[in-house]
FISE-345568 format. One record per residue (C-alpha): x, y, z; residue in three letters. Coordinates in steps of 0.1 Angstrom, whole numbers, padded with zeros to 4 digits, always signed. Example, Ala and Ser with C-alpha at 12.3 -4.5 7.8 and 13.67 -1.06 7.14 Angstrom:
2
+0123-0045+0078ALA +0137-0011+0071SER 
This chain:
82
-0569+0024-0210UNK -0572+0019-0246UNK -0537+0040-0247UNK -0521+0015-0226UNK -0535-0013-0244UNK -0519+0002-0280UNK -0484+0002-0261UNK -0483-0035-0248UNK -0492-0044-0280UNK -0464-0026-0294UNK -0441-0043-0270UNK -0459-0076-0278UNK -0450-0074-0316UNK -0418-0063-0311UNK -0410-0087-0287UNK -0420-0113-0313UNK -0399-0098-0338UNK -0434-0084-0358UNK -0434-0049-0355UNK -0429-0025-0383UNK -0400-0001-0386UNK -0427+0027-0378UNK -0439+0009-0347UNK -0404+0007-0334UNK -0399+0041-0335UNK -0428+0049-0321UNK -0428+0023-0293UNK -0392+0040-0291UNK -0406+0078-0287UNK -0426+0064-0260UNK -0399+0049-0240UNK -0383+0082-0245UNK -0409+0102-0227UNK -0411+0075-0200UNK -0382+0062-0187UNK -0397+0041-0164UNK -0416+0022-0191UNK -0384+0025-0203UNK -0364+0003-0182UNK -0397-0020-0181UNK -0398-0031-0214UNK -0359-0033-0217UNK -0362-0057-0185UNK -0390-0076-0207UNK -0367-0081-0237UNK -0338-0090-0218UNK -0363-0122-0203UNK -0378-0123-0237UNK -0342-0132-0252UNK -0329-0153-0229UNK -0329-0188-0236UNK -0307-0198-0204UNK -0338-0194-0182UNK -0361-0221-0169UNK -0398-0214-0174UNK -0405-0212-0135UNK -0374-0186-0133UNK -0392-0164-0161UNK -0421-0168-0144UNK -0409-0153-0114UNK -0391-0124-0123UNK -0429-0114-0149UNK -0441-0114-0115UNK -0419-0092-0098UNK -0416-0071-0128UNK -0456-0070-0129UNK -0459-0063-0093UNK -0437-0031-0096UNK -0456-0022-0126UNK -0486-0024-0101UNK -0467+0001-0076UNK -0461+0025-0103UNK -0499+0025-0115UNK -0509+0030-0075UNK -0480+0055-0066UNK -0497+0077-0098UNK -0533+0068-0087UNK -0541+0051-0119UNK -0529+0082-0140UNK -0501+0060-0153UNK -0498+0073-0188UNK -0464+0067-0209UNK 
């Protein structure tokens, strides 16, 4: 758990533009190894970036995105480890 909790707040800073050049390339490394993560967080900064979207839109697709995130954790019986 506490692994999982390091990577969102990887994503988190670098989300918000905060991360360091080392925890890019780490949060990088990871995305490597997991490609579903992968797609994940590139689906997060795509919603992250866009300023188009209405708040109840961005709402929505965080919930669909969080749902299949959900699936993934059940299909690998809670083993889901980047």
């Amino acid at each position: 758990m506490m692994y999982e909790d390091r990577i969102w707040r990887l994503i988190a800073r670098k989300l918000a533009g905060e991360a360091s050049e080392t925890e890019i390339k780490k949060l990088d490394a990871i995305m490597k190894q997991d490609a579903n993560l992968g797609q994940y967080i590139e689906i997060l900064s795509s919603i992250w970036n866009s300023e188009h979207r209405e708040k109840a839109e961005i709402i929505e697709i965080y919930d669909r995105i969080n749902d299949r995130l959900e699936l993934l954790k059940a299909s690998t019986k809670g083993d889901f480890k980047p």
